[in-house]
C-alpha positions, -999 to 999 in steps of 0.1 A, spaced: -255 -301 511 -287 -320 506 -278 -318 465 -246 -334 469 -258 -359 495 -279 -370 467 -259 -371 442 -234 -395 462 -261 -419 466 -268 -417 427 -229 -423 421 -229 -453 446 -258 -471 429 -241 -466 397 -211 -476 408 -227 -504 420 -250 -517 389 -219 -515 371 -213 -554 358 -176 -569 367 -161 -568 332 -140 -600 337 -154 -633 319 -173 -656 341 -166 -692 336 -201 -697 323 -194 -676 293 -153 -690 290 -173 -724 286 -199 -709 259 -170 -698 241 -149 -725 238 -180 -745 228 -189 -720 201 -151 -721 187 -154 -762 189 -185 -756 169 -167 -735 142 -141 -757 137 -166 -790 132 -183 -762 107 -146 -751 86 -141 -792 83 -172 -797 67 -169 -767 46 -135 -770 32 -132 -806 32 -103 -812 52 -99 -824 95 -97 -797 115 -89 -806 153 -88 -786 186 -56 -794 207 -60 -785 246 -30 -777 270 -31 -766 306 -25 -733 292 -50 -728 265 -60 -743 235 -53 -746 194 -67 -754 163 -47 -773 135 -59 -787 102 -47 -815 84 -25 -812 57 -1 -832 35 25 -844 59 5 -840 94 -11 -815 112 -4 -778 107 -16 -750 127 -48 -729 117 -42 -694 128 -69 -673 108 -101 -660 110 -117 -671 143 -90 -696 149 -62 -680 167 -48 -699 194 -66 -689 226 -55 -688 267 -76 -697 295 -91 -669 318 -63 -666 349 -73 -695 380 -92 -718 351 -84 -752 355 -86 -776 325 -95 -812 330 -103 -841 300 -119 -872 304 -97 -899 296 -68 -876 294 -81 -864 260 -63 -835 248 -78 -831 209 -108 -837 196 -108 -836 160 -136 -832 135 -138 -851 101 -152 -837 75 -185 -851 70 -189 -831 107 -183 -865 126 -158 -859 157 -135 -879 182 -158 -877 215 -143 -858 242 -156 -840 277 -138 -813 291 -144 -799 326 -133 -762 331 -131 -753 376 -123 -717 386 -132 -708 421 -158 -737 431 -174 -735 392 -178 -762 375 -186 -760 334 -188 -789 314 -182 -792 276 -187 -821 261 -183 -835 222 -203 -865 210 -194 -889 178 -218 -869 158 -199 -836 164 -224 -826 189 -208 -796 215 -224 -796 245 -222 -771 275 -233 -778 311 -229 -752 339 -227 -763 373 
């Protein structure tokens, strides 16, 4: 009896010190920044503007070809959803930010709210990406 009264305790503290495998709104932000990143990196390396489009739904990446923007779908660059409850806001109502390709970019600050979070991401002129957890 004493055996498995032990080995319930040992069960509830793993259950316990198991981590919540659902993103935190921390790491959404990190991500996001890291994928803005990339794409400042694939306009300076292949020579052509890449740009990041938002929506309330998630967000895109397009490069700029002959005739207008077309959609970049490969490597890291798939089009990508917001986590379930995140809320998108832009400063300005900015929807892109786009990335010439000596690395310069069109500034842009995003704020990303799920469940009284607050993470901030933030692009500068000189292609800078920012991220700032509340």
């Amino acid at each position: 009896m004493v055996v498995l009264a032990v080995l319930g305790l040992m069960a509830a503290v793993v259950v316990i010190a198991i981590p919540d495998g659902r993103m935190t709104l921390a790491a959404e932000g990190e991500r996001f920044a890291a994928r803005l990143k990339r794409a400042q990196e694939e306009a300076v390396l292949t020579n052509r503007p890449v740009e990041a489009a938002l929506t309330p739904a998630g967000y895109a990446f397009r490069v700029r070809r002959a005739g207008g923007w077309q959609a970049l779908d490969e490597g890291p660059f798939r089009e990508e959803a917001w986590l379930a409850g995140t809320e998108v806001s832009a400063e300005k109502e900015a929807t892109r930010v786009a990335f010439d390709p000596t690395g310069l970019a069109t500034p842009a600050q995003f704020t990303l709210r799920r469940r009284g979070q607050v993470v901030e991401v933030a692009v500068d002129a000189a292609g800078n990406v920012t991220v700032d957890a509340h």
